[in-house]
C-alpha positions in Angstrom: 101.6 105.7 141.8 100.5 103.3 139.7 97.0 102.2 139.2 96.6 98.2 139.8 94.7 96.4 137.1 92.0 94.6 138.0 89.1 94.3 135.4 87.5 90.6 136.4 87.9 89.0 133.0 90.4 91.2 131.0 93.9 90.2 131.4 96.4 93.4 131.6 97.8 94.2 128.2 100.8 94.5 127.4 102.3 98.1 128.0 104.1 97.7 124.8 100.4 96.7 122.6 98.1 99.5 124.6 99.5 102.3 122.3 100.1 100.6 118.7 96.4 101.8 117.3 97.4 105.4 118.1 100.4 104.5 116.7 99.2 103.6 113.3 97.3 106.6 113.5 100.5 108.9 113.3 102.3 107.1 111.0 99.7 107.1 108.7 99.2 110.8 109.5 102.7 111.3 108.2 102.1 109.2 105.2 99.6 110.7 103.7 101.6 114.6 104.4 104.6 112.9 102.7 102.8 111.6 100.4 100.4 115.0 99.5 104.2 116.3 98.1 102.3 116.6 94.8 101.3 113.0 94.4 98.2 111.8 92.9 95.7 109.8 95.1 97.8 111.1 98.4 95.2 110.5 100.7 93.7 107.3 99.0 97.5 105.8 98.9 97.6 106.8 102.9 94.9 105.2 103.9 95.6 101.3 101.6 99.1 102.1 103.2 97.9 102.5 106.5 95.6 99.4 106.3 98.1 96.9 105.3 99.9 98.1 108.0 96.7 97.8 110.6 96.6 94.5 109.1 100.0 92.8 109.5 100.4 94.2 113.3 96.8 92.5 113.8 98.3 88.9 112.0 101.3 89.2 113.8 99.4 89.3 116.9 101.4 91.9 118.8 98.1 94.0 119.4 95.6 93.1 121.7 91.8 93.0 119.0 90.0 95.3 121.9 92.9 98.4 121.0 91.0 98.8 118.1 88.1 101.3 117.9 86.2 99.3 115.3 87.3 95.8 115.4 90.6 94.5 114.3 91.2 94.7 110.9 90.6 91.6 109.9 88.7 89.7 106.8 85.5 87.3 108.4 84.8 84.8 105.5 85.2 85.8 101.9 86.3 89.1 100.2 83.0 89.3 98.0 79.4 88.7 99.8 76.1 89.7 97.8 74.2 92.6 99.3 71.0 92.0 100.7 68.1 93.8 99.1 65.2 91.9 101.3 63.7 95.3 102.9 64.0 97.1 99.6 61.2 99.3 99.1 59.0 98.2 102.1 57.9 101.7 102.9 55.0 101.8 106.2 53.1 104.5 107.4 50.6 102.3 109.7 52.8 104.1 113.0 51.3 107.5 112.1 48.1 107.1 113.5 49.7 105.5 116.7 52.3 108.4 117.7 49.2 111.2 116.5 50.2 114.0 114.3 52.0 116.4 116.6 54.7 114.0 117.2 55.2 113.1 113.6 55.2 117.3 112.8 58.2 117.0 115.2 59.8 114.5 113.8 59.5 115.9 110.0 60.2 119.7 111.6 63.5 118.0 112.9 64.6 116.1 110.1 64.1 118.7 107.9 65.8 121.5 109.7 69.0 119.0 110.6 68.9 117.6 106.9 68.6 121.3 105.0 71.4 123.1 107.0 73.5 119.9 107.0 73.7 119.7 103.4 73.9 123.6 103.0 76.9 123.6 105.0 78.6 121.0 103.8 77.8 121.9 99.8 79.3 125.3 100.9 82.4 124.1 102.2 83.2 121.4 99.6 82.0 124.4 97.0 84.5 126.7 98.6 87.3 124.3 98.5 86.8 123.6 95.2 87.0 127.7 94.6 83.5 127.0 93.1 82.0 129.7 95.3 81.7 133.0 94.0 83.2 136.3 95.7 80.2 136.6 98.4 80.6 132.8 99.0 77.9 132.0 97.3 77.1 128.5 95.6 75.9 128.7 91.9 73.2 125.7 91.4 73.2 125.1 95.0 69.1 124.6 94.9 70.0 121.7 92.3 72.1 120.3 95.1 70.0 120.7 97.7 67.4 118.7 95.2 69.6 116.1 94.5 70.6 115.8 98.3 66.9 115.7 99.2 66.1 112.8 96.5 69.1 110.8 97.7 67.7 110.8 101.2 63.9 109.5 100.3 65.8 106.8 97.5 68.2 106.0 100.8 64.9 105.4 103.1 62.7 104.0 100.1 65.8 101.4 99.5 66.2 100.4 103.7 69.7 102.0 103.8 71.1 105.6 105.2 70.7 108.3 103.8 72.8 109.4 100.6 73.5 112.8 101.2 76.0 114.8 101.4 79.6 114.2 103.3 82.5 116.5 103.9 84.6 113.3 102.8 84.3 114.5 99.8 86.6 116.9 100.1 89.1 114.6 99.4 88.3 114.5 95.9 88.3 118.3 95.7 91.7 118.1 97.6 93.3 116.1 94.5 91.2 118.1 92.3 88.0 116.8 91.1 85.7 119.9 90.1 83.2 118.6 87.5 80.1 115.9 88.0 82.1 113.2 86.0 84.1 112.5 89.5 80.7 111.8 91.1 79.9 109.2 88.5 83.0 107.9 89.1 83.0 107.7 92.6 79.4 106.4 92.4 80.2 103.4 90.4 83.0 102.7 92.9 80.5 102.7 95.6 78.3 100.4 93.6 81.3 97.7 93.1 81.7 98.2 96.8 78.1 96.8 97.4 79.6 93.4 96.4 82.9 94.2 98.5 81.3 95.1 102.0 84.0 92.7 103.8 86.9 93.7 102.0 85.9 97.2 102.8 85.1 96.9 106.2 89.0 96.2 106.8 89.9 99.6 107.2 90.9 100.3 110.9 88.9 103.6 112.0 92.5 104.9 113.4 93.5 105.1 109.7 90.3 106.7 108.4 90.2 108.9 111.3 94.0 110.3 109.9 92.4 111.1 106.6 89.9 112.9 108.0 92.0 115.0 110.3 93.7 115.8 107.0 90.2 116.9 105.5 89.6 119.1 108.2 92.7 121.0 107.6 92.4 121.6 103.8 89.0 123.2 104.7 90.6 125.0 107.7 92.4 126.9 105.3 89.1 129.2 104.4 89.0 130.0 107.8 92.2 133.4 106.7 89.5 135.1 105.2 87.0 135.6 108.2 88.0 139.0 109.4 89.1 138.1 113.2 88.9 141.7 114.0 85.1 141.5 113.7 83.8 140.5 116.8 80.1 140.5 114.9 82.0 137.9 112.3 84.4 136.2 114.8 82.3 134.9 117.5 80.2 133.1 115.3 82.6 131.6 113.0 84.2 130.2 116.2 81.0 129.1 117.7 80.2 127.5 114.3 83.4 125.5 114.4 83.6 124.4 117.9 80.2 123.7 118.9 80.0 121.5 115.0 82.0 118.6 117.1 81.7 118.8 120.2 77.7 118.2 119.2 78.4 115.8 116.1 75.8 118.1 114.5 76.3 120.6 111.6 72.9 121.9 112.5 73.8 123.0 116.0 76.9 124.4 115.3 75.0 126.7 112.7 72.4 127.3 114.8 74.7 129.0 117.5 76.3 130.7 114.3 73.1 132.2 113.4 71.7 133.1 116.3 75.2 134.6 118.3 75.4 136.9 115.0 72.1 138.4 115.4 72.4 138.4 119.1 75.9 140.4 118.7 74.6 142.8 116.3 71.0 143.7 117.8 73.6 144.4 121.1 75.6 146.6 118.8 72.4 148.6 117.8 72.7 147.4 114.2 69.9 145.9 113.7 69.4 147.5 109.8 72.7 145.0 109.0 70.5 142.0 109.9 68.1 140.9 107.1 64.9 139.1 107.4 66.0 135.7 106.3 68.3 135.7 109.2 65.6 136.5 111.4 63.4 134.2 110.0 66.3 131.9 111.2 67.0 132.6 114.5 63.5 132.1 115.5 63.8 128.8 113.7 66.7 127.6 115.7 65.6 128.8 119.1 62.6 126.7 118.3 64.9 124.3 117.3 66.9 124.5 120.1 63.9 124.6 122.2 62.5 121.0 121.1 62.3 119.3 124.4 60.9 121.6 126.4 58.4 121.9 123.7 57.3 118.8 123.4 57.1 118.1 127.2 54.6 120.6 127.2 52.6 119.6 124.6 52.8 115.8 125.6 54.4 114.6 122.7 56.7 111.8 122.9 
C-alpha cells in the first residue's frame, strides 16, 4: 500500500528524480573498476568523471537539489576565492581556569588517546598497502610519523583549521603506487593550490566521493587473507576491529574492542603468558577510556 505524501511544504518528487544520486553513485562505482584496468589516475579520473556527470543532471534540472547529500553540485560565485587567514594563530587559554583542571585532563586524556591510536592505525594500514610493513606488520619510522602527525595537529589548531593528520584517503595514492615522501610534497602543493580553489572544489557530489572510498576500503580489505580465521583469539578481534570502526565513526573504538576482546579471549583460554604488558597497559587504558562518562559524572566534571 502506498504511503501518501504529505510533508507541509515539500512537493512530492518525482519517482523518476528520488533515485538519480544513488544512481550516480553506481555508475561512478563502475567507472572507476573499468577504469582501475591498469590505468593511471583510475580513481582520480572516476571521481572528475563522475562530477561532470553530478553536474550536468543538476543543470539539466531532472534532480530535485535536496537528493543530494551535500548540496547540489553546483559553482556559487567564482571558481577562485582567497582563503581567509583572520583567526590565524589566535591561540587562548583564558577557558582553563573556568572549566578547572580535571575537566581539561579529560579533555587532553581523550584527545590524546583518540588522536594516537587513530594515526597508528591508519599509518599501519596505508604502510601495509604499500607493502612498507615488515613480516611482523611492523612500520619502520613509524615514531617519525607519529611526530609528524602530532605537529600537523597543533600547526592545524595554531592555524584555526582541522587537524592535518592522517587519512586512509591516502590510500589512493598507494593504490596507483606512490611509496616515497616525494608523493606527499606533491600532493601537499596540490592542497595548497586548492586553498585558492575552495569553490571549485567543493563541486564534488559526496555520492561520487563516497564511491571512491568504497573502492579504498576494498584495496585495504585485501590484508584482511592473512588473519588466520581459524584463531578465534585472532578472529574475534579483527572482526570487532572492523565492524565496530564504522558503525562508531571512530578508529579508537574499534581498536579499543580489538584490544581489549583479545586479552579478554586469551586470559579465558588460560593463556595469559601470550599476553605482554604493553597490551595490558592497554586494556586498562581503553576501559578507562571506554569508561569516560561515568567517570566524569562521578567526579563532577562537565
Amino acid at each position: 500500500m502506498p504511503v501518501p505524501w504529505d510533508v507541509p511544504g515539500f512537493p512530492r518528487p518525482h519517482r523518476r528524480t528520488r533515485r538519480w544520486p544513488a544512481l550516480l553513485f553506481a555508475v561512478t562505482l563502475l567507472a572507476i573498476f573499468l577504469q582501475a584496468r591498469g590505468v593511471p589516475g583510475a580513481i582520480l579520473l572516476g571521481i572528475v568523471g563522475g562530477t561532470v556527470l553530478a553536474v550536468l543532471l543538476n543543470a539539466l534540472d531532472v534532480i530535485d537539489p535536496r537528493q543530494w547529500a551535500s548540496g547540489a553540485p553546483e559553482l556559487h560565485g567564482g571558481a577562485v576565492s582567497m582563503p581567509d587567514f583572520s583567526i590565524f594563530g589566535h591561540v587562548e587559554f583564558g577557558g582553563w581556569g573556568e572549566v578547572g583542571a580535571m575537566t581539561v585532563g579529560m579533555i587532553v586524556f581523550t584527545l590524546v588517546l583518540a588522536g594516537f591510536f587513530d594515526a597508528m592505525a591508519t599509518i599501519i594500514g596505508v604502510g601495509t598497502e604499500a607493502k612498507l610493513a615488515d613480516e611482523q606488520g611492523r612500520m619502520p619510522g613509524l615514531s617519525k610519523a607519529l611526530f609528524i602527525d602530532g605537529a600537523g595537529g597543533a600547526i592545524g589548531g595554531v592555524a584555526g583549521a582541522s587537524g592535518q593528520t592522517v587519512f586512509v584517503e591516502s590510500a589512493t595514492g598507494v593504490g596507483e603506487g606512490a611509496r616515497t615522501g616525494l608523493s606527499s610534497v606533491v600532493t601537499g602543493l596540490f592542497f595548497a593550490a586548492c586553498l585558492f580553489f575552495t569553490p571549485l572544489t567543493a563541486i564534488v557530489p559526496g555520492e561520487v566521493a563516497a564511491a571512491a572510498l568504497v573502492v579504498i576500503g576494498a584495496m585495504m580489505m585485501m590484508n584482511a587473507r592473512h588473519v588466520d580465521w581459524a584463531d578465534r583469539a585472532t578472529a574475534i578481534p579483527v572482526f570487532l576491529t572492523v565492524v565496530i570502526m564504522p558503525f562508531t565513526y571512530s578508529i579508537t573504538a574499534g581498536v579499543a574492542a580489538g584490544v581489549i576482546s583479545y586479552v579478554a579471549i586469551k586470559t579465558a583460554q588460560g593463556k595469559t603468558r601470550e599476553i605482554g604488558a604493553f597490551m595490558w597497559v592497554l586494556t586498562v587504558i581503553f576501559l578507562v577510556y571506554f569508561a569516560l562518562n561515568p567517570i566524569e559524572s562521578w567526579m563532577g566534571v562537565h
